[in-house]
Backbone as CSV, one residue per row, in Angstrom:
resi,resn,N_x,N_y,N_z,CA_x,CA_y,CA_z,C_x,C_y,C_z
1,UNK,18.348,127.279,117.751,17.074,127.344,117.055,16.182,126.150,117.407
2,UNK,16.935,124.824,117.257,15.713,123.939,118.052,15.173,123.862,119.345
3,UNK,15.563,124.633,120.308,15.010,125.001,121.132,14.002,125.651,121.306
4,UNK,14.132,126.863,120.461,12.671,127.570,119.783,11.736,126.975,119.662
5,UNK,11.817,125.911,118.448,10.988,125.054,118.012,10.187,123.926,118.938
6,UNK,11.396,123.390,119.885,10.774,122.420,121.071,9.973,123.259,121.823
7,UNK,10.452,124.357,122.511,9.611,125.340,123.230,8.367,125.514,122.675
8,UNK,7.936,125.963,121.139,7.360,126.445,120.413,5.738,125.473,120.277
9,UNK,6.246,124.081,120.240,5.626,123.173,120.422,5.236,122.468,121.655
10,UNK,5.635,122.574,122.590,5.664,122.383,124.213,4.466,123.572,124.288
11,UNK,5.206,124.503,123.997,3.503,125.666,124.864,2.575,125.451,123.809
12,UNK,2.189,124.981,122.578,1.330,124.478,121.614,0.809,123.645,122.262
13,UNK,1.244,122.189,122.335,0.963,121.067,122.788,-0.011,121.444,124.664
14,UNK,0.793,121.805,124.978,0.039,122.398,126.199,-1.462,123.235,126.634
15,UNK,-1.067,124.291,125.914,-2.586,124.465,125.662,-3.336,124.229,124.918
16,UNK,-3.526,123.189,123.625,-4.095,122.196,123.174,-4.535,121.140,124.389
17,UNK,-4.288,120.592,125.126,-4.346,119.263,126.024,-4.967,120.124,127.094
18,UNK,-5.159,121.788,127.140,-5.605,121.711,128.567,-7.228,122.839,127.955
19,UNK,-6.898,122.915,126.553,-8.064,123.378,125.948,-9.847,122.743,125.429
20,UNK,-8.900,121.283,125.673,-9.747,120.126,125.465,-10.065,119.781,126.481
21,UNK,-9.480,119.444,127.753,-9.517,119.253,129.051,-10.397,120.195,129.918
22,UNK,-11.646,120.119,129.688,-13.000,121.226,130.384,-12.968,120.794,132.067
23,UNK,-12.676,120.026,132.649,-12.591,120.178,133.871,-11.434,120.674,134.997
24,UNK,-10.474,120.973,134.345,-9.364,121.654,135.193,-9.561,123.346,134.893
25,UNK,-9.237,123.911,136.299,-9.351,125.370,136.159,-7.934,125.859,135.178
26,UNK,-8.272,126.382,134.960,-7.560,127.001,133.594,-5.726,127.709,134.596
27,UNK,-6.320,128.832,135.243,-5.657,129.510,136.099,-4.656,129.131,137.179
28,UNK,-5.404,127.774,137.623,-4.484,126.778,138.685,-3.494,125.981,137.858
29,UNK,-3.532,125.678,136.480,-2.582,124.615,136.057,-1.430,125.697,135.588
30,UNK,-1.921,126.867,134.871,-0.793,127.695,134.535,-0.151,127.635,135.559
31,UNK,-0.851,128.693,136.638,-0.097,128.820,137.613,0.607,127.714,138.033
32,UNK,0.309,126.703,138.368,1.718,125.856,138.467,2.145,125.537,137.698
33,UNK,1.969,125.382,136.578,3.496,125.438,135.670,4.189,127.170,135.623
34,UNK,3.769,127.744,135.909,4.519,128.990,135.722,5.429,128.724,137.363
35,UNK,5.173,128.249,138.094,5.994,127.910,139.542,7.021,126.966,139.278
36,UNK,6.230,126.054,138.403,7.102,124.711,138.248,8.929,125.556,137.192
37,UNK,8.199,126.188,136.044,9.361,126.663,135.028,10.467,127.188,136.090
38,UNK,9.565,128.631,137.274,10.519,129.226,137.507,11.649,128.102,138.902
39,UNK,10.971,127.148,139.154,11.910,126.123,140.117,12.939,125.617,139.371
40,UNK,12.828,125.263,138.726,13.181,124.513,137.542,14.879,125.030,137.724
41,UNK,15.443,126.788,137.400,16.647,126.748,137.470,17.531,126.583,138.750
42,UNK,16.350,126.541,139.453,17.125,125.764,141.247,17.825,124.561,141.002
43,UNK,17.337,123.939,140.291,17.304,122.163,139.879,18.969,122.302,138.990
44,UNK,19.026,122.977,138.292,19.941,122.820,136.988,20.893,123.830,137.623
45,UNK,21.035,124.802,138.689,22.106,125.757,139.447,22.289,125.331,140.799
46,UNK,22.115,123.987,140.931,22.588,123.819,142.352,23.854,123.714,142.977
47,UNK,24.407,123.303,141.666,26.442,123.266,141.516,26.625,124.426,142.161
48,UNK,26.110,125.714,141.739,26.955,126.862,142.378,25.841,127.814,143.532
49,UNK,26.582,127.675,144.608,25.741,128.212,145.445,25.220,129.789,145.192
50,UNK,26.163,130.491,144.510,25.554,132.352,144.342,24.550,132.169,143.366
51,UNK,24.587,131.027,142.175,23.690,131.088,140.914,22.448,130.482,141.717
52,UNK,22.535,129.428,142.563,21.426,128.559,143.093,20.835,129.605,144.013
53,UNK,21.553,130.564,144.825,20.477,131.512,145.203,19.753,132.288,144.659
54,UNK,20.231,132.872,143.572,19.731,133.518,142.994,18.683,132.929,142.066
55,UNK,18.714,132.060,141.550,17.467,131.038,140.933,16.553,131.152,142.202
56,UNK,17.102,130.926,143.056,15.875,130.477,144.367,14.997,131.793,144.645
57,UNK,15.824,132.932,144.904,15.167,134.626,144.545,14.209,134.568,143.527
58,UNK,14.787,133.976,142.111,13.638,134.415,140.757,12.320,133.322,141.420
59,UNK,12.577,132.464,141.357,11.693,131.570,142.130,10.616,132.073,143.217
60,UNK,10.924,132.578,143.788,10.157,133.502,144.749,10.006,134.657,144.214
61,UNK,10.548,135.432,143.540,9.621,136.391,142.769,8.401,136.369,142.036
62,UNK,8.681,134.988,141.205,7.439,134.496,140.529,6.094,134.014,141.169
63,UNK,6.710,133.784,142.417,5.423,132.788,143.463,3.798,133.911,143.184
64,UNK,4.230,135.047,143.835,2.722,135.757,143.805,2.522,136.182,142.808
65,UNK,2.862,136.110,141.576,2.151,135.918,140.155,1.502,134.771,139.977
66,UNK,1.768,133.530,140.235,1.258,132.412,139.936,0.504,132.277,140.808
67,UNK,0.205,132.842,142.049,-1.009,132.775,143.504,-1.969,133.853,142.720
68,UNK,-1.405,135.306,142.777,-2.641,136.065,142.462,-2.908,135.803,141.259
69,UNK,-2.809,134.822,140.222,-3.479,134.480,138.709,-4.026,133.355,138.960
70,UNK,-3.971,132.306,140.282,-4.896,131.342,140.136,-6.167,132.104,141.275
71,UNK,-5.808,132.914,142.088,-6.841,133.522,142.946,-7.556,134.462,142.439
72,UNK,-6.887,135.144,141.985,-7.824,137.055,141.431,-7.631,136.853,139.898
73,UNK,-6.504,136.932,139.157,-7.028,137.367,137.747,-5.456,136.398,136.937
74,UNK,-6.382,136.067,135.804,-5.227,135.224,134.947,-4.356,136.419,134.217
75,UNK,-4.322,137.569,134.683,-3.423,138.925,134.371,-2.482,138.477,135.419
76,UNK,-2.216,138.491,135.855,-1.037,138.049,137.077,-0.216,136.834,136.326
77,UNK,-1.263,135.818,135.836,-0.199,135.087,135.210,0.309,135.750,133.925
78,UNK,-0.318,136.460,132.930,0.242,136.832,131.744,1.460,137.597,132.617
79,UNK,1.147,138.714,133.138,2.790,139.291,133.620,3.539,138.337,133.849
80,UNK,3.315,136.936,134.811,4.150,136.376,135.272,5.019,135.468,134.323
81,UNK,4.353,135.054,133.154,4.736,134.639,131.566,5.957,135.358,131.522
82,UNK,5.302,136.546,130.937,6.082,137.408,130.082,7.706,137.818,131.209
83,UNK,6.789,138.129,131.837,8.131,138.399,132.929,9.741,137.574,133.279
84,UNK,8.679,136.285,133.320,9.639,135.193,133.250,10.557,135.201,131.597
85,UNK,9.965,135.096,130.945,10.772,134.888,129.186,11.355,136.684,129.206
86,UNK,11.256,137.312,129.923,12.341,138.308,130.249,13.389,137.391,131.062
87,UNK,13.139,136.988,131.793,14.105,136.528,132.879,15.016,135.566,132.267
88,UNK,14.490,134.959,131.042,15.548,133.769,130.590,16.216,134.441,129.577
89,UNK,15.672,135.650,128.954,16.895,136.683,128.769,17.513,137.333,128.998
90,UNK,17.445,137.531,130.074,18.778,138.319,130.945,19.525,137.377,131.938
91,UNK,18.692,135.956,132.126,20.185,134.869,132.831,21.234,135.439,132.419
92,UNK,21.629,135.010,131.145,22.922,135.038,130.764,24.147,135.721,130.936
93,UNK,23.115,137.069,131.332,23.891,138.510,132.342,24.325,137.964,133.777
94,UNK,23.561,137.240,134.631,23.757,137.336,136.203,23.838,135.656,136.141
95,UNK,23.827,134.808,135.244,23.478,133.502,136.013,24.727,133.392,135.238
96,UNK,24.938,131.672,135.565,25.967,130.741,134.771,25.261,129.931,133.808
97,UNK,25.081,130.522,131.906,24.198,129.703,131.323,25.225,128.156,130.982
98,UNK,26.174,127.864,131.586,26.710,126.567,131.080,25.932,125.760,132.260
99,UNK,25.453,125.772,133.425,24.443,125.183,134.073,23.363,124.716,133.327
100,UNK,22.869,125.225,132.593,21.278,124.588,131.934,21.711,124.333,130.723
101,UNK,20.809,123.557,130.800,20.669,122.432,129.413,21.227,123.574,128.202
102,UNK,21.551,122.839,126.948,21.642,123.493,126.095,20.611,124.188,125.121
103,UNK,20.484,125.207,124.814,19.458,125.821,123.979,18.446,126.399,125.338
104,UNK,18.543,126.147,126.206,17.137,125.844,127.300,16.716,127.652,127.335
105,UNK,17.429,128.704,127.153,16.766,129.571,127.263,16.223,130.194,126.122
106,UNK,16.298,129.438,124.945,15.624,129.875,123.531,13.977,128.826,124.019
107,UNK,14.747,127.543,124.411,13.623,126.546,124.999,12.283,127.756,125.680
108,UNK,12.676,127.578,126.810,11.806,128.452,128.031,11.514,129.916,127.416
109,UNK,12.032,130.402,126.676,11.304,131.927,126.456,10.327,131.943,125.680
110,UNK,10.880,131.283,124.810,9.467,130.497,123.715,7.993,130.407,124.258
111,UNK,8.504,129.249,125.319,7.323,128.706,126.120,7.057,129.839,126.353
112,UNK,7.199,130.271,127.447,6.922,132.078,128.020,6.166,132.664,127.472
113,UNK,6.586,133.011,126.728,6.141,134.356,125.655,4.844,133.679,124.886
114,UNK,4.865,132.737,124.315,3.358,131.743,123.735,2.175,131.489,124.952
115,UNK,2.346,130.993,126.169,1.783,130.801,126.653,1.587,132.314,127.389
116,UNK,1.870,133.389,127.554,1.971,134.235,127.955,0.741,135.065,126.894
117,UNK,1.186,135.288,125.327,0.178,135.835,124.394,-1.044,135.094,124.486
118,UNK,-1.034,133.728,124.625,-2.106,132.990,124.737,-3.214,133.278,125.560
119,UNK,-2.537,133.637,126.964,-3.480,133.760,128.033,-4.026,135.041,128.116
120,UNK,-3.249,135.833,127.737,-3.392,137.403,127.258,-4.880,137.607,125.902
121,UNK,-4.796,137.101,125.421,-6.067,137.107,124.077,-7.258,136.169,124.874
122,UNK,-6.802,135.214,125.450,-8.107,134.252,125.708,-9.089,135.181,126.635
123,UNK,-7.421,135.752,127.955,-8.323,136.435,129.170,-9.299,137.498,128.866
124,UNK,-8.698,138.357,127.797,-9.042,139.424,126.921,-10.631,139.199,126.515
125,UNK,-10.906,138.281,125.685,-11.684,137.750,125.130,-13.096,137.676,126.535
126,UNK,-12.250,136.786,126.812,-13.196,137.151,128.531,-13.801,137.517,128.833
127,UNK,-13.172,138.550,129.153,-13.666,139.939,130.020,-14.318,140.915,129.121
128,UNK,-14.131,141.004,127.890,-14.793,141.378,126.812,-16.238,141.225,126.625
129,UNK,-16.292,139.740,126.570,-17.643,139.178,126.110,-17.543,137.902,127.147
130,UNK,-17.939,138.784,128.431,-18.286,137.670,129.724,-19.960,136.713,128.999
């Protein structure tokens, strides 16, 4: 559960600091943090080479979500959100969760899924009332 909560506050804290922050493109910072999250289990599965490939696969799955949401549409990143906080629920099926930190996939889905609804209502909003 405190993982939730750290997560919970991490994607809070985040787009607070980048909501205030009027000169960074909105689309380019997700997008790299949505690159950065999905690297991230390369880092923490390198012990085992089948889990570390396979991190390295999700990793590259995520790449052209986080390209086509800083290039064409911040919809690329909401899929790529959501997609991902799928992905840290089904590790536990194909990966080794004693590799990552503890709590880390209550951590990261959190994030996911918040910053994911977030970008989803703002983009919404948007395109709505350009």
């Amino acid at each position: 559960m405190n993982g939730a909560l750290i997560g919970l506050s991490a994607s809070l804290i985040t787009i607070l600091i980048f909501s205030l922050i009027k000169r960074f493109d909105k689309n380019t910072i997700y997008g790299l943090i949505l690159m950065g999250i999905a690297f991230l289990y390369i880092g923490y599965t390198w012990t085992n080479i089948e889990v570390a490939i396979m991190s390295f696969l999700q990793a590259l799955f995520f790449m052209p979500f986080a390209y086509s949401g800083i290039k064409k549409s911040a919809y690329f990143l909401v899929a790529g959100y959501f997609l991902h906080g799928i992905w840290d629920l089904v590790y536990p099926f194909f990966g080794n969760p004693d590799l990552l930190p503890p709590q880390y996939d209550y951590f990261c889905l959190t994030y996911d899924f918040v910053v994911a609804i977030y970008l989803l209502i703002i983009n919404y909003k948007t395109t709505r009332n350009p």
